[in-house]
Every structure is written in C-alpha cells, then in structure tokens.
C-alpha positions as CSV (number, residue, x, y, z in Angstrom):
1,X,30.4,-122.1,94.4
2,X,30.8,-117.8,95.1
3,X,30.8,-115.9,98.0
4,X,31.7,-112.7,98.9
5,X,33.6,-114.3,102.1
6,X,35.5,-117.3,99.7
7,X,36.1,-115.0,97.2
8,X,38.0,-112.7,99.7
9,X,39.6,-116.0,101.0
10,X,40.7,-117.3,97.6
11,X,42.0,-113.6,97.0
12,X,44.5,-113.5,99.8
13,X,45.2,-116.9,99.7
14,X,47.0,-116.2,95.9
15,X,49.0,-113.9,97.6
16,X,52.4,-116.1,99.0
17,X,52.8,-114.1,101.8
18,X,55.3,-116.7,103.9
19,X,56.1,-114.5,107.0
20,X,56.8,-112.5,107.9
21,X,55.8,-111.2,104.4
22,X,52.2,-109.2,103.7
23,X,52.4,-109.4,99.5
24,X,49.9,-106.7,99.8
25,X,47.1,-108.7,101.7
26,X,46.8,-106.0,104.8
27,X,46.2,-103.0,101.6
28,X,43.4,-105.5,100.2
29,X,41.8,-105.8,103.3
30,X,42.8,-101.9,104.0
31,X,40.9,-100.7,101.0
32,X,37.3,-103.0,102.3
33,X,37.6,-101.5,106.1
34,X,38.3,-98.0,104.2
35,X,35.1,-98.2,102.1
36,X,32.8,-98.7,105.4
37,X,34.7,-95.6,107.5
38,X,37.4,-97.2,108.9
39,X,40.7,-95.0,109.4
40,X,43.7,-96.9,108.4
41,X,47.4,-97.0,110.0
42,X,49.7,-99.1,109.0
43,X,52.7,-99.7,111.3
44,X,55.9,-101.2,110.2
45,X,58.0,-102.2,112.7
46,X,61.5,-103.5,111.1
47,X,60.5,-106.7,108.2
48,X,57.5,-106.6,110.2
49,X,53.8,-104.9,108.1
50,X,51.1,-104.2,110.6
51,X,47.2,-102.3,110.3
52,X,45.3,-100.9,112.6
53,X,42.0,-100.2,111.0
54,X,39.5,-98.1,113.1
55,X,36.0,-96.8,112.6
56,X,34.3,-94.9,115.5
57,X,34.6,-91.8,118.2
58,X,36.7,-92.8,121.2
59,X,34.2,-95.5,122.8
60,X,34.7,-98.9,123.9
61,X,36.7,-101.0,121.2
62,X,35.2,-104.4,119.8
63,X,38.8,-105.5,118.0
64,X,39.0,-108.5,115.3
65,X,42.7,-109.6,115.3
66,X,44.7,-112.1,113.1
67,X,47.6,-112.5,110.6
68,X,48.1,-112.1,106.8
69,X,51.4,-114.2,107.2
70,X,51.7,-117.7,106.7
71,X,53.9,-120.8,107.0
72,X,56.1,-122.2,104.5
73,X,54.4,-124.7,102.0
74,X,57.3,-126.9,101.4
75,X,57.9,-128.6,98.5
76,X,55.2,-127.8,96.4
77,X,55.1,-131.2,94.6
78,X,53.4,-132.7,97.5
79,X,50.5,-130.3,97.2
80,X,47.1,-131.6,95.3
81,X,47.4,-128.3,94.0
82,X,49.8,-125.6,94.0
83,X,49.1,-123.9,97.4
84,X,49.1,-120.1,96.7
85,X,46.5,-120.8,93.8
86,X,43.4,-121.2,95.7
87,X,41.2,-124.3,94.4
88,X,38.2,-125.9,95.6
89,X,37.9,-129.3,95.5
90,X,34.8,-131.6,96.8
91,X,33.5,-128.8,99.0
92,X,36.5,-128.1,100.3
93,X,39.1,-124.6,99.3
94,X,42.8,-125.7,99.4
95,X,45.2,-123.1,100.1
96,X,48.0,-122.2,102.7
97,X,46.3,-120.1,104.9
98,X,42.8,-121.6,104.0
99,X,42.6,-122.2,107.9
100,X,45.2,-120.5,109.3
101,X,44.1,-117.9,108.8
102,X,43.3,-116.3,105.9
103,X,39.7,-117.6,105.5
104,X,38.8,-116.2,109.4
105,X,40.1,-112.6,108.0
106,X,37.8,-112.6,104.9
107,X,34.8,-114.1,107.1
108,X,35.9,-111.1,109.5
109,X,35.5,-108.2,106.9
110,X,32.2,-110.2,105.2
111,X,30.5,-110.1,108.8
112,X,31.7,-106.2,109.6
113,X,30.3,-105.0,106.1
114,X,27.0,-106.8,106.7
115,X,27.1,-105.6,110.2
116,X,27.6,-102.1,109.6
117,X,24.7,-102.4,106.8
118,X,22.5,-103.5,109.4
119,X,23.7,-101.0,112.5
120,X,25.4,-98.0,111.1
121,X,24.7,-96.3,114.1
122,X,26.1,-98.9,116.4
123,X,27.5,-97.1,119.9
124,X,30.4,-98.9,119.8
125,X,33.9,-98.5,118.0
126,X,34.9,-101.5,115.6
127,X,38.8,-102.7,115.2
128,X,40.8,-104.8,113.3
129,X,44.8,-105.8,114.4
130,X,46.6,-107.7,111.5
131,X,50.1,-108.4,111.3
132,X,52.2,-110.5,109.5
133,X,54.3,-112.0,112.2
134,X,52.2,-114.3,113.8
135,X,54.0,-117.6,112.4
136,X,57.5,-116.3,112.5
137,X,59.6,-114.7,115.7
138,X,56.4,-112.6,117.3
139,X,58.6,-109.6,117.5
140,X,57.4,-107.2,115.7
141,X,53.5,-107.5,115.0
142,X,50.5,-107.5,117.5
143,X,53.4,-107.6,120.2
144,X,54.8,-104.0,119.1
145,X,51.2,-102.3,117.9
146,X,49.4,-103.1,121.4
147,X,53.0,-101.9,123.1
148,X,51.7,-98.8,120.8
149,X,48.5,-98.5,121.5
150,X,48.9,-98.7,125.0
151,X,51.0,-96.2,125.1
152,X,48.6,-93.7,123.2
153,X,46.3,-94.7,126.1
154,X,43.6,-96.9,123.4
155,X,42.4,-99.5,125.0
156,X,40.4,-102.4,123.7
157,X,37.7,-103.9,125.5
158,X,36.8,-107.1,123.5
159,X,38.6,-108.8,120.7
160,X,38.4,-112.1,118.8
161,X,41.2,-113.8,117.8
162,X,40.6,-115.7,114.4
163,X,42.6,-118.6,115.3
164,X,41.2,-121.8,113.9
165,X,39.9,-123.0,117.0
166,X,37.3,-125.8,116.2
167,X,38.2,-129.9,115.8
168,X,35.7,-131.6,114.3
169,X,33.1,-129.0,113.0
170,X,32.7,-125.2,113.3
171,X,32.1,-123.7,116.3
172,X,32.5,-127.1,118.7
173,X,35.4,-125.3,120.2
174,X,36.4,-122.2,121.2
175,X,39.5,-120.8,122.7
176,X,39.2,-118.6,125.8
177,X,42.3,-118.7,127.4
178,X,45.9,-120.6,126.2
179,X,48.8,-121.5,128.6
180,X,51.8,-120.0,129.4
181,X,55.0,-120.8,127.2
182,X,58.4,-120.6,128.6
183,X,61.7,-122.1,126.9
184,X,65.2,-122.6,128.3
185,X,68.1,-123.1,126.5
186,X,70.3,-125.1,128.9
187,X,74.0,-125.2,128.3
188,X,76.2,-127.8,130.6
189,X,80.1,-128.2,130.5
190,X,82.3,-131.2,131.2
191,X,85.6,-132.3,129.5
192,X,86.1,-133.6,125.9
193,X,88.3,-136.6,126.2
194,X,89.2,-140.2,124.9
195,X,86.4,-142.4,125.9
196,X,89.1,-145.1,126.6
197,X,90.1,-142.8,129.8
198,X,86.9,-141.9,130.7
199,X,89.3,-140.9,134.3
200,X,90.9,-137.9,132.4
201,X,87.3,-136.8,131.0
202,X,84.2,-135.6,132.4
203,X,81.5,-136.8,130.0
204,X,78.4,-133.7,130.8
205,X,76.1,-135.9,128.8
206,X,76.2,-138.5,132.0
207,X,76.0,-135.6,134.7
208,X,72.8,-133.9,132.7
209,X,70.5,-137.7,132.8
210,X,69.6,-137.3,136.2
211,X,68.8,-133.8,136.5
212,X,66.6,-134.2,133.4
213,X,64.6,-137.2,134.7
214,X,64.1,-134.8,137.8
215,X,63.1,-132.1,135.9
216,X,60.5,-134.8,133.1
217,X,59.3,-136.4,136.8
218,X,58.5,-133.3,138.6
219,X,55.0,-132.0,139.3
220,X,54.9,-128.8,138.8
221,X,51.2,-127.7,139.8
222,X,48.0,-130.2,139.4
223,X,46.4,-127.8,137.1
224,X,42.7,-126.3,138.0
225,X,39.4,-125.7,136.6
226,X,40.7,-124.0,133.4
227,X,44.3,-125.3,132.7
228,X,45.9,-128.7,132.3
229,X,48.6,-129.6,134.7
230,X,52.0,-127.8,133.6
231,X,54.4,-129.7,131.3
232,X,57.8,-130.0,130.7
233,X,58.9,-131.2,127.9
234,X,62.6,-131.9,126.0
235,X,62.8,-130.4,122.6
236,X,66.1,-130.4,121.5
237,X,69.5,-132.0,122.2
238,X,73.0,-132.2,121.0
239,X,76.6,-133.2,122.3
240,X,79.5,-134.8,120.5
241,X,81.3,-134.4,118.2
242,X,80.2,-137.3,115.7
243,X,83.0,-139.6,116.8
244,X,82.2,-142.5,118.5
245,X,85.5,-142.9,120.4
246,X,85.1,-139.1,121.5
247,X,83.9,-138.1,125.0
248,X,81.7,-134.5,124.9
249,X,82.9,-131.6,126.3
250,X,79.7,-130.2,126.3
251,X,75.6,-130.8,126.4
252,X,72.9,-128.0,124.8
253,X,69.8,-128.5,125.7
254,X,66.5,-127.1,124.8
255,X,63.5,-127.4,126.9
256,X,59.9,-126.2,127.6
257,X,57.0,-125.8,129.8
258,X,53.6,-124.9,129.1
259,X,52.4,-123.4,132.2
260,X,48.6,-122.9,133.8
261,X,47.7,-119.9,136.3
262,X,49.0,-121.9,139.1
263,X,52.8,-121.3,138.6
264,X,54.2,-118.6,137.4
265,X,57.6,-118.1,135.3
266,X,59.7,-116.8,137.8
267,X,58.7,-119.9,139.8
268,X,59.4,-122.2,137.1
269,X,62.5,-120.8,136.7
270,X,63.8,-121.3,140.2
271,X,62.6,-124.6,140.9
272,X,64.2,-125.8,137.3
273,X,67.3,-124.3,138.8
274,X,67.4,-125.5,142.0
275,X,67.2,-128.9,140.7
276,X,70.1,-128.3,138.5
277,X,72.1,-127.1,141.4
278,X,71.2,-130.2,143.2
279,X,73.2,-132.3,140.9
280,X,76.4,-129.8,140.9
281,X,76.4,-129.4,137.3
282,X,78.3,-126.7,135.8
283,X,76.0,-125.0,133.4
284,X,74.7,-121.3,132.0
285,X,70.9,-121.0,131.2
286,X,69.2,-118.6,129.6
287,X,65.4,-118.4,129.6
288,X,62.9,-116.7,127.0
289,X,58.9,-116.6,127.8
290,X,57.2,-116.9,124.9
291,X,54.0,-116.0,126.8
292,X,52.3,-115.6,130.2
293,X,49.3,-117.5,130.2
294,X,46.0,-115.7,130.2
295,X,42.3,-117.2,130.3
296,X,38.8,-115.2,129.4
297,X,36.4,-116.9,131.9
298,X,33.6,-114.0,132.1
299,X,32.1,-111.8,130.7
300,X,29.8,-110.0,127.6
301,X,32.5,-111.3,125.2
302,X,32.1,-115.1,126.7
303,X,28.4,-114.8,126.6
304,X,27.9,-113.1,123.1
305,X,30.3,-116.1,121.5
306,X,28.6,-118.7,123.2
307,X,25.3,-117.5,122.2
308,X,26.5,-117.2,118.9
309,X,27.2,-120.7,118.3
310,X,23.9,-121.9,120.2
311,X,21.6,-119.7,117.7
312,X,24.1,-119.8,114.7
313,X,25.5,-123.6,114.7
314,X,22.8,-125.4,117.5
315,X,24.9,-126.6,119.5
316,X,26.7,-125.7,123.0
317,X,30.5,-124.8,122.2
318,X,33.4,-126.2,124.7
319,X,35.3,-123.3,126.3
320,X,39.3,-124.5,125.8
321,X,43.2,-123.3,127.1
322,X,44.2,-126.0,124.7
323,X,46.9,-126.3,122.2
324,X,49.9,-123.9,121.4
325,X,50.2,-120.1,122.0
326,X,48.5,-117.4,119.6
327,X,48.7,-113.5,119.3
328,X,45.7,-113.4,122.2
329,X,48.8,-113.3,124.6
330,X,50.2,-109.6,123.6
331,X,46.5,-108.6,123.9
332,X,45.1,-110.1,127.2
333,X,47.5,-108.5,129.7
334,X,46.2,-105.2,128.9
335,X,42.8,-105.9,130.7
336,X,41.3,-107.0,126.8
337,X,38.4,-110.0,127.1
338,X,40.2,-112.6,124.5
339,X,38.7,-115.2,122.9
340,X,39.9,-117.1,119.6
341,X,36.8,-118.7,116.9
342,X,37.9,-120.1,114.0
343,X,37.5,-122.8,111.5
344,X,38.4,-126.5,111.8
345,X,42.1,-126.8,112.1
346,X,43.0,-130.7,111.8
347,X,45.0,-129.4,108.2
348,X,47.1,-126.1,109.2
349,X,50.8,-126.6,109.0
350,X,50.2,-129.3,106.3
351,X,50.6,-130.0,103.1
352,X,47.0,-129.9,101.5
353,X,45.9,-127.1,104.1
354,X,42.1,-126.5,103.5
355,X,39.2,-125.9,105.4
356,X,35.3,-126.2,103.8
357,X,34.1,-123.8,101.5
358,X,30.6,-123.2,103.0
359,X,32.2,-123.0,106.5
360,X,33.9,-119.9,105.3
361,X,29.7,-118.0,105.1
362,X,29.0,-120.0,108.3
363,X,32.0,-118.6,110.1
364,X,31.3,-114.9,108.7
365,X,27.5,-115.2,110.1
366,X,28.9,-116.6,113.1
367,X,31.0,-113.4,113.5
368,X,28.0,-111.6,112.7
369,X,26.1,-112.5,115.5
370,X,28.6,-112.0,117.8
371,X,28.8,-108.8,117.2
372,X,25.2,-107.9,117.3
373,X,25.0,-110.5,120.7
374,X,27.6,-107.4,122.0
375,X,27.4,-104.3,120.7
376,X,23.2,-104.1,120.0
C-alpha cells in the first residue's frame, strides 16, 4: 500500500518531533511548497519553529494551517509498534501524529501539488501556517506569526485548519467554530492549625465548598443555535499538608469554563467573582484566556467544504463548536473564515495513535475539491 500522501505521512511521522520540537519536518514540507513557487519564511520565535509558505501576487489568501509538533508517546512499551516508526497495520498507519496531525499536513501538500497541476493560473494566492507549538504552551507559533502578519498588513481570507475533526468516518464532521476557553487559578487563605482546636484555626478548605457549588450550579448562559451552554468545570485541587491531624492554611484551586458567544470573559470573570465575594473568602485570582470563542457560520469557505464532502464522501457533513480549543482561535479574530477538516480522531493523545491508510488519499482529494469549490 503507497501513496504519495502516506508516504509523506509515514515521512514526518519518523521524525519525533514532541513539541514544541520541528526535527526538520517544516524544511521537508518547505522544500515540496518550494518546488511548486511557493516563497518560504521561517519564523522562530524563542524554542518555537514556524513557516509561512506563500505562492502568489498580493490577492486574497486561501491558507492551510496546522502543526508539525506532537504529543509525548509515553512509554513506548505500550505501543503495538514503536511510534515514531511509522507502520501500517490491517489498513490502518500507526504513528504519533498519524491523526493529529501529521497525516492532514501531507494530505495538504498532495492536494496543493495536484491542484496547482490542474490550475496553475488560479487568481487566488495559496498559504500554508505550520508551527510547532500547537500541543504545548500556544506561545509562540500561529499565535506570534498572525500577530506578524497582521502587522505587515497580510490578511488571509480563508483557511482550513487540519484538525482531526471527524468521529466515526471522514468527513461526518467538520469544525466551524470552537468555544471560548478561560482558566482561573484560584488561591484562598485561612489558618493552618491543630484540627483538635478547630477555634484557633480557620480551615479555607470549609469556607471554599460553598462558593464552589455556587460556582458548579450556576447557569451561566443557555447556549444558542451554534454553542452548547457554558461550562464550568473543577480541574485541579490541593490543600494540606499530608497530615491528617493538620488543619490547611490554604486552598489552590484550578478551574475552567468553556464559553459560547453569549457571555463573554470579562463577564465570566465578574460574576465568578462576585460569588466569591459573597461568601467573604479571602482569596487572590488570577485568570488566563486560553481563547475567545469564534464560529464560521457563512460564507464561500462554509459552502466550498460542505460541497466538498457531498461530491467527495456522499454524504451531508455536521457543522460542529465541539470539543477543545485548536490554533483556529489566533486566526479567526482577524476577520479569517475558519473551519477545521480532518481525519477520524477517536485515537489522538493515545497510545496506538493511527488513523486509516486510504483515508489519508480521501482526505487529500477532499482538500482538493475544496480548493477548486473556492478558488475556480
């Protein structure tokens, strides 16, 4: 079993590139993009390697964006087969990054070199935006090169995102939007004491329960059309000192919402703390978003992936805001139509991470059409 597109896929999977690491994978994909017109620039902001690949004269800017960089395997032994050297196995190609995302990227550069064969002329300006901090601190990848590219005034009209968006087969979903994702790390004092004078103490473990079941039981919108209801959710705790006869001094708390358009952070951030101040507790919060939320509901780029999967696949795809927060959020506040197509992603983060050989040449057609859906 050979492909252009798997054996692309099988070449950056050998490449170990845990983030926010490249192990060379942007200069492979580089020196493909080069060989069609593309000008290369590679940005390297701090441990962070970035390209921006560009072919055309200044007009609107069709952009495929994604990451080279990929999780941690974990211990090895648990693998079926040792996960940076690619294998396929009953249809399937095992790999980290066989899903996420490594296999989009080669279907991405199979479906702009058969693209350009076809429309060399195309009036239309072709992009690419890989970095290799998607899966670690979002810092200094997509977040820093669009902060670039704004500033050079270089817009991009239409990008897909090759996150692997589908759940049962290729295509049956696509991302057009994702929610909001705000965290707060939540610090409340009391007084460390003997838990047999509980009088002399103040136990902050006892004053935080009630102005967390506030904060789990409050609605915080209803949701709409697009977007789920917001959520709050615990992530992390810790008090104590590992003693059982030891009141805490103090309670750290980590929590945090994923947020539709109908709130926004600010307003999050206000009603969480008004509920804290109902219950007099002496805390310090800090807050980082993550993420604003942002949601594609119109447009050519909407229409040309839709069609796409109707002629391509034969089926009608499901438009989604689902699931965690990808690299579309750095991109869609500049005005960009943002959608994310990818491959089935029940195994990324796993051990035994694959995704199905020939859905590697579907996805690459698939990308294919897109394009011609937008740009012919």
């Amino acid at each position: 079993m050979s492909s252009e597109t798997l054996a692309l896929a099988k070449e950056l999977i050998s490449r170990p590139s845990v983030t926010p690491e490249d192990e060379g994978c942007q200069q492979v994909i580089g020196e493909r993009l080069a060989a069609l017109g593309f000008e290369l620039e590679t940005m390297v902001f701090e441990d962070t390697t970035n390209l921006w690949a560009r072919r055309g004269q200044g007009r609107k800017v069709f952009c495929f964006a994604g990451h080279t960089d990929v999780v941690p395997p974990g211990d090895v032994n648990d693998w079926q087969f040792p996960p940076f050297e690619p294998t396929i196995h009953d249809g399937y190609l095992y790999g980290r990054g066989a899903a996420d995302m490594k296999g989009s990227l080669a279907a991405m550069v199979t479906a702009t070199e058969a693209f350009i064969e076809k429309h060399p002329n195309v009036d239309a300006d072709i992009a690419f935006l890989i970095t290799s901090d998607e899966e670690g601190p979002f810092i200094n990848g997509t977040k820093r090169v669009i902060e670039t590219l704004q500033a050079r005034n270089e817009p991009i009209e239409w990008c897909i995102v090759g996150e692997p968006s589908s759940t049962d087969k290729l295509g049956d979903v696509v991302k057009n939007g994702r929610r909001g994702s705000l965290t707060g790390d939540l610090t409340v004092q009391g007084i460390q004491g003997h838990v047999a004078y509980p009088h002399l103490a103040d136990n902050p473990v006892h004053k935080i329960a009630p102005a967390l079941s506030d904060l789990v039981n409050e609605q915080w919108d209803e949701g709409n059309a697009s977007f789920p209801p917001t959520t709050f959710q615990v992530s992390n705790i810790n008090a104590g000192t590992g003693a059982g006869n030891v009141i805490p001094g103090r309670i750290d708390t980590q929590f945090n919402f994923r947020f539709s358009t109908e709130v926004t952070a600010e307003e999050l951030k206000q009603r969480t703390e008004a509920i804290l101040d109902k219950h007099n507790l002496k805390y310090s919060l800090t807050w980082k978003l993550n993420g604003p939320p942002f949601l594609t509901d119109s447009g050519g780029l909407i229409e040309a992936v839709t069609h796409a999967i109707q002629d391509e696949c034969g089926f009608e795809t499901e438009l989604s805001t689902g699931g965690g927060t990808s690299d579309g959020r750095f991109i869609a506040p500049t005005g960009t139509q943002v959608v994310e197509l990818g491959p089935v992603n029940a195994t990324i983060h796993k051990v035994n991470e694959r995704v199905k050989a020939d859905d590697l040449d579907k996805l690459s057609a698939l990308y294919l059409r897109c394009m011609e859906n937008l740009l012919c």
